[in-house]
C-alpha positions in Angstrom: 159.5 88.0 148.2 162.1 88.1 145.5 166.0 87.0 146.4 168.2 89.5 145.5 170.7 89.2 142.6 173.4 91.6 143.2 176.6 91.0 144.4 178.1 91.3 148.4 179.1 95.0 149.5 182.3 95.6 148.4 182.1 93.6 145.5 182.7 96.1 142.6 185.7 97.9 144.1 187.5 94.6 144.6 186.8 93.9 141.1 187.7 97.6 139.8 191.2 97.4 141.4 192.1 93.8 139.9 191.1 96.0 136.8 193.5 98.8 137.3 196.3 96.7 138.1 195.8 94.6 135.2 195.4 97.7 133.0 198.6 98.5 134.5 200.4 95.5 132.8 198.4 95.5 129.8 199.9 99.3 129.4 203.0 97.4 129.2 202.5 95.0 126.0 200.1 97.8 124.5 200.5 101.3 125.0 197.4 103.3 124.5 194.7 100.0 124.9 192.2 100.1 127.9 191.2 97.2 129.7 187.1 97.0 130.0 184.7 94.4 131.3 181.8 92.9 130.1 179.7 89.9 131.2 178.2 89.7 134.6 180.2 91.9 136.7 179.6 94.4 134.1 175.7 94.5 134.8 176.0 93.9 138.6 174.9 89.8 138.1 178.0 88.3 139.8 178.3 86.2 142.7 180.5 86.4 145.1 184.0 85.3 143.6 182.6 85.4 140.3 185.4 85.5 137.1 186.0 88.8 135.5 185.5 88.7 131.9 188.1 91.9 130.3 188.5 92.5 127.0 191.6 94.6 125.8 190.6 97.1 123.4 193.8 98.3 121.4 194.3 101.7 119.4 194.4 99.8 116.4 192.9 96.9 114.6 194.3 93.7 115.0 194.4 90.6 113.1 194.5 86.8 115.0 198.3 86.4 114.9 198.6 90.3 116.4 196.2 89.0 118.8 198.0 85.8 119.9 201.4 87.5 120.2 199.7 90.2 122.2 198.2 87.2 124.8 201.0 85.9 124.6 203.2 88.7 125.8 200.0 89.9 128.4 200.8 85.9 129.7 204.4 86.5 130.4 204.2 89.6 131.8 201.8 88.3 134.0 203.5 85.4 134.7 206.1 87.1 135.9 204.4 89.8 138.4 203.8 88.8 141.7 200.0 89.1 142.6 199.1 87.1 139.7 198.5 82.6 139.8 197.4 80.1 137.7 198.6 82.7 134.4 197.8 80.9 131.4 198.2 82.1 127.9 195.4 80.5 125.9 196.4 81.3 122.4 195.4 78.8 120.0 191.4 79.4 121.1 188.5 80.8 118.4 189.2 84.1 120.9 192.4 83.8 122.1 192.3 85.0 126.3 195.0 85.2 129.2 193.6 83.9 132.5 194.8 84.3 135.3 193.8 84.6 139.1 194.0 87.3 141.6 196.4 85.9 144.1 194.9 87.9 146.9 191.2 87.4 146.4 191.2 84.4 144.5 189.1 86.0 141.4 189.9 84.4 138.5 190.1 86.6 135.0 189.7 86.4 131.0 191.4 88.6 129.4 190.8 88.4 125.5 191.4 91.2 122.8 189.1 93.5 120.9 186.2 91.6 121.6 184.1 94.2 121.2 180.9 91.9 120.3 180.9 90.5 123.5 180.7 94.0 125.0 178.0 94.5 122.6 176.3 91.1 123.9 176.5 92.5 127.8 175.1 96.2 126.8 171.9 94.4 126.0 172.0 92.3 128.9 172.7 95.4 131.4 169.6 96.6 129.4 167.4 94.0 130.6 168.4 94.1 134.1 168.0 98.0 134.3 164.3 96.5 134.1 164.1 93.9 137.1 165.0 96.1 140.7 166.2 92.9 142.0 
């Protein structure tokens, strides 16, 4: 018998409304960019209090110093919301992120920006598990 691998009932719609309201204060910092999700609860792989992995995809290109002052300015706007712990702009990074946690159900979330590779990364994943029913 094979264990399953997909996340507790109720799972995804926790994790979509974390998304909306952080799309919500992105909308803030960049009008126009949309907030999407990649890695693990992307594909349905996540266990139960997993970390969300967002990237922000903005209207236009962005260079690394357009992308640190945007973390930078997601972190404080964050930072000052309640709903939101543990906000930490993590600027100086290879990929600079935001994370922050979900004060309600402790979910923890990456936010970086443009990273549309890693998005690439989880479409081949999601791929793979469309081929295993577990």
């Amino acid at each position: 018998e094979s264990s399953s691998l997909q996340p507790p009932e109720g799972d995804a719609a926790l994790r979509r409304a974390i998304v909306e309201r952080l799309e919500a204060h992105a909308q803030t910092v960049a009008p126009g960019s949309r907030l999407r999700v990649f890695g693990s609860s992307s594909c349905g792989l996540n266990a139960a209090g997993a970390d969300l992995d967002l990237t922000l995809e903005t209207p236009r290109a962005m260079g690394h110093t357009d992308k640190v002052q945007l973390v930078d300015g997601l972190a404080m706007i964050l930072g000052s919301r309640s709903g939101w712990e543990g906000v930490e702009g993590v600027a100086r990074a290879r990929v600079p992120i935001v994370k922050c946690v979900d004060s309600d159900s402790r979910i923890p979330a990456d936010i970086s920006i443009d990273n549309r590779r890693a998005r690439a990364k989880t479409a081949l994943l999601a791929s793979y598990v469309r081929c295993d029913p577990r």
